[in-house]
C-alpha positions as CSV (number, residue, x, y, z in Angstrom):
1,X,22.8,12.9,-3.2
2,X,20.3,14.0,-6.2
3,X,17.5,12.1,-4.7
4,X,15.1,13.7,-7.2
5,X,16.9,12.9,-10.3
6,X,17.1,9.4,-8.4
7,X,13.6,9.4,-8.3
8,X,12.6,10.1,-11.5
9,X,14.8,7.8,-12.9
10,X,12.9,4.9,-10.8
11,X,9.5,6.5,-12.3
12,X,11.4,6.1,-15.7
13,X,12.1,2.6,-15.9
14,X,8.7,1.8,-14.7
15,X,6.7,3.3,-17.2
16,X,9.5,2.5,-19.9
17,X,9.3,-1.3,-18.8
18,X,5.4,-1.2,-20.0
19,X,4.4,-2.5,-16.6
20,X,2.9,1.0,-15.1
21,X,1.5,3.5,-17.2
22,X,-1.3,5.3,-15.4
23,X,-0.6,9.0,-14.6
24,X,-1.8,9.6,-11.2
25,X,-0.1,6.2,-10.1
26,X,3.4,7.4,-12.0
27,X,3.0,11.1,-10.4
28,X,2.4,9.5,-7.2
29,X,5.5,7.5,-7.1
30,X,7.2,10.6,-8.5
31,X,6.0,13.0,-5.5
32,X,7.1,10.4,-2.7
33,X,10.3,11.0,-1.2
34,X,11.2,7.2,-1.0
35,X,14.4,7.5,0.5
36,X,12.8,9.1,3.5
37,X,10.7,5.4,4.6
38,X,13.7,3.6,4.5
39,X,17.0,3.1,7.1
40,X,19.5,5.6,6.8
41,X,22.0,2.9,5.8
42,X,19.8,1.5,3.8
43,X,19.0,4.7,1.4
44,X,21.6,4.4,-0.9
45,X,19.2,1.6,-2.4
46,X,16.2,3.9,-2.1
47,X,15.6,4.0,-5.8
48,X,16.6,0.4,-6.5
49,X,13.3,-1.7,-7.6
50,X,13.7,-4.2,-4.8
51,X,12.5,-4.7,-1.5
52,X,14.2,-3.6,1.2
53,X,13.8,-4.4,5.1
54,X,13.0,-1.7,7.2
55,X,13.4,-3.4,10.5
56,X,10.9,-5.7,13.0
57,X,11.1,-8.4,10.1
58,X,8.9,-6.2,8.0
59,X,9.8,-4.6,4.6
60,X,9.3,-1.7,2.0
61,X,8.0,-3.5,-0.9
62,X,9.7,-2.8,-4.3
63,X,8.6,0.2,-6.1
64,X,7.4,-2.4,-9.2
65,X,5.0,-3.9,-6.7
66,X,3.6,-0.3,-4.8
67,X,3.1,0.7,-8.4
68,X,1.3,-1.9,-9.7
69,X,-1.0,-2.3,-6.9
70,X,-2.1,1.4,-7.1
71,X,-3.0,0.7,-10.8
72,X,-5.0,-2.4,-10.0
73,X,-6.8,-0.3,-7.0
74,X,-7.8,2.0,-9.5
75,X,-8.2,5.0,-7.1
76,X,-9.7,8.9,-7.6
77,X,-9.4,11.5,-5.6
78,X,-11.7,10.8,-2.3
79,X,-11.9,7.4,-2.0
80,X,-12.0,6.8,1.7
81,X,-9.1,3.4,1.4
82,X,-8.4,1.2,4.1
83,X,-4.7,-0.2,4.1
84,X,-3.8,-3.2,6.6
85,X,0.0,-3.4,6.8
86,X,1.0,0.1,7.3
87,X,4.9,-0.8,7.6
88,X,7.3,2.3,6.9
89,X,3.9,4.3,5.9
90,X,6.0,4.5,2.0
91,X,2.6,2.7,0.1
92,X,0.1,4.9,2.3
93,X,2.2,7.5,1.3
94,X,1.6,7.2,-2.5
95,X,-2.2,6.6,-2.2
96,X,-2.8,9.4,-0.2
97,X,-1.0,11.8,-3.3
98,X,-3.5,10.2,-5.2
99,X,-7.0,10.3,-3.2
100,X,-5.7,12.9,-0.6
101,X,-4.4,11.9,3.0
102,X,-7.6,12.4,5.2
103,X,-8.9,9.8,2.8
104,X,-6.7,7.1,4.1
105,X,-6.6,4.6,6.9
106,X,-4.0,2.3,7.7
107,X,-3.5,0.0,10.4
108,X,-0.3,-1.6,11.6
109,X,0.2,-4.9,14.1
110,X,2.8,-3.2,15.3
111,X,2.8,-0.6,17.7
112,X,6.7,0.4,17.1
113,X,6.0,1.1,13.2
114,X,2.7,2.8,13.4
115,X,4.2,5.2,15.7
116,X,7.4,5.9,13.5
117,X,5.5,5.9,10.8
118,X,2.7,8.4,12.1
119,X,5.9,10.6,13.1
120,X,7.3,10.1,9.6
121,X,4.1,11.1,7.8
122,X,3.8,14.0,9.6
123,X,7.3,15.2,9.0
124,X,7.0,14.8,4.9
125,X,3.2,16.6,4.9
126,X,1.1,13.3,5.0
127,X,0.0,13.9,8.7
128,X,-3.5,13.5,8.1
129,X,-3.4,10.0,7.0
130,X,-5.3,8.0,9.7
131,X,-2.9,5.7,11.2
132,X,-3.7,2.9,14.3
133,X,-2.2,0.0,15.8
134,X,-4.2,-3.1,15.8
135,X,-5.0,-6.2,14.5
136,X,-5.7,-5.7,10.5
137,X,-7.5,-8.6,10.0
138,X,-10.3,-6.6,12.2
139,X,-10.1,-3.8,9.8
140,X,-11.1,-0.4,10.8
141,X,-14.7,-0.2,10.9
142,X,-15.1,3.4,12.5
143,X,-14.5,4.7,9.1
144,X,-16.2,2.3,6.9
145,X,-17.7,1.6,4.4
146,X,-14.4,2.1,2.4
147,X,-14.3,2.3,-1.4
148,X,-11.0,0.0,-1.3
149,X,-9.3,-1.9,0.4
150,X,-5.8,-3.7,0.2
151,X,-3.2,-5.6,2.2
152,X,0.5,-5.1,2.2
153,X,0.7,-8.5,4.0
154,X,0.0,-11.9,2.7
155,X,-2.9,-13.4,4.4
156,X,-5.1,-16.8,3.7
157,X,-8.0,-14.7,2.2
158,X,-9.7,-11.4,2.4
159,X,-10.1,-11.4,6.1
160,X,-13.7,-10.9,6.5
161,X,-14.3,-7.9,8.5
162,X,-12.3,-6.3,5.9
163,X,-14.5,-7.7,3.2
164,X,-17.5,-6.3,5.3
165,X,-16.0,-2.9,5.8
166,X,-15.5,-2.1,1.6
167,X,-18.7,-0.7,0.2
168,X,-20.7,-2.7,-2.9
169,X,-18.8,-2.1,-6.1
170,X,-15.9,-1.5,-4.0
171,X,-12.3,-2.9,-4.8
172,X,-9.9,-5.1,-2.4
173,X,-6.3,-6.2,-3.4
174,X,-4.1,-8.5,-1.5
175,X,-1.6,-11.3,-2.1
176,X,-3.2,-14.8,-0.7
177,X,-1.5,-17.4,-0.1
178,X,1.3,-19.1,2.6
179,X,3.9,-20.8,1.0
180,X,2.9,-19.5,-3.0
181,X,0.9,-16.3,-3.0
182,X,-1.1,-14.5,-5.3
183,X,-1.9,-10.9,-6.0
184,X,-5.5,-11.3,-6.1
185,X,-8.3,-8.1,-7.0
186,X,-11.4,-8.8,-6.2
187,X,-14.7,-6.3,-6.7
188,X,-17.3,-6.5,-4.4
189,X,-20.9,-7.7,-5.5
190,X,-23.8,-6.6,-4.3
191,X,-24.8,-9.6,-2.2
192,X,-21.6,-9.5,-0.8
193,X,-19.4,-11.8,-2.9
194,X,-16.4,-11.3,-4.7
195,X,-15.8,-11.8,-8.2
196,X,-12.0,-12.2,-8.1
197,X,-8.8,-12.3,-10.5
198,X,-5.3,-13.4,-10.6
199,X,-2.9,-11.3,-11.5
200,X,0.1,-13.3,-10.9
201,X,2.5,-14.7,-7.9
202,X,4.1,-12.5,-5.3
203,X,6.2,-12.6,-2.4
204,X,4.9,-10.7,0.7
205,X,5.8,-10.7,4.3
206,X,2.7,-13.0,5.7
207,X,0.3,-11.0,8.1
208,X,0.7,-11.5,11.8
């Protein structure tokens, strides 16, 4: 299997669909080796833009979705990024090709995935992304302030320690909502509010 030319050919069809067209974010998805994050019976629909479940309930979100999300982040290289959800480690994955892996931190509810996926990272050369199991609406605040901050899980709101934890004029992403969600980006004020925006309705696996 050419997973490369598979690859590129994902990378291809999102720029050519006008929905991603950043650089770093289409290098990104072009450096990570997909198939690798998802079940070996699974891989033949590595490169397929759809979710796919990776086991524990949880899922690899579509390629569409990780893409669009590192736009709206709007990351550079060493921005210390907090990510709650770590999953397959597939999305930490692509912003640590972006602001380099000792600049990321990911926590995972479940202890089963952030082990694989600690084991994973380390295998494919991202071993020095930061990876604990925990609850993520605590955040991670022994590395904080963060510049961003997003969510791979669907959650009410912001969870508040996680707001707390993200710097003033930092960024946090995450789709909101139960039953209808929304990909929501909100940048951080200097009192501590959040001026916020919509950018259109998602489907996530909800936070635990």
């Amino acid at each position: 299997m050419d997973w490369a030319a598979r690859r590129e050919s994902m990378v291809d069809r999102l720029e050519s669909g006008g929905r991603v067209d950043d650089p770093a974010t289409l290098d990104a998805m072009r450096a990570v080796p997909r198939h690798e994050f998802v079940p070996e019976h699974k891989r033949d629909s590595a490169y397929a833009d759809t979710p796919l479940p990776i086991g524990d309930g949880q899922t690899i979100s579509a390629p569409h979705m990780v893409a669009i999300m590192t736009d709206l982040l709007d990351l550079s290289p060493g921005d210390d990024v907090l990510e709650i959800g770590t999953g397959c480690g597939y999305h930490a994955a692509v912003t640590a090709e972006i602001v380099g892996p000792d600049h990321v931190f990911s926590v995972e509810y479940q202890e089963s995935l952030a082990e694989q996926s600690r084991d994973r990272l380390d295998r494919l050369g991202y071993g020095d992304i930061s990876i604990r199991a925990g609850d993520g609406k605590q955040g991670w605040p022994d590395h904080a302030p963060y510049d961003r901050a997003y969510l791979t899980c669907a959650a009410p709101d912001f969870p508040d320690a996680v707001v707390e934890q993200v710097r003033s004029g930092g960024v946090l992403l995450a789709p909101l909502g139960t039953a209808r969600q929304t990909l929501v980006r909100a940048r951080k004020r200097e009192d501590g509010s959040l001026d916020r925006a919509d950018h259109g309705g998602v489907r996530f696996v909800e936070m635990q």
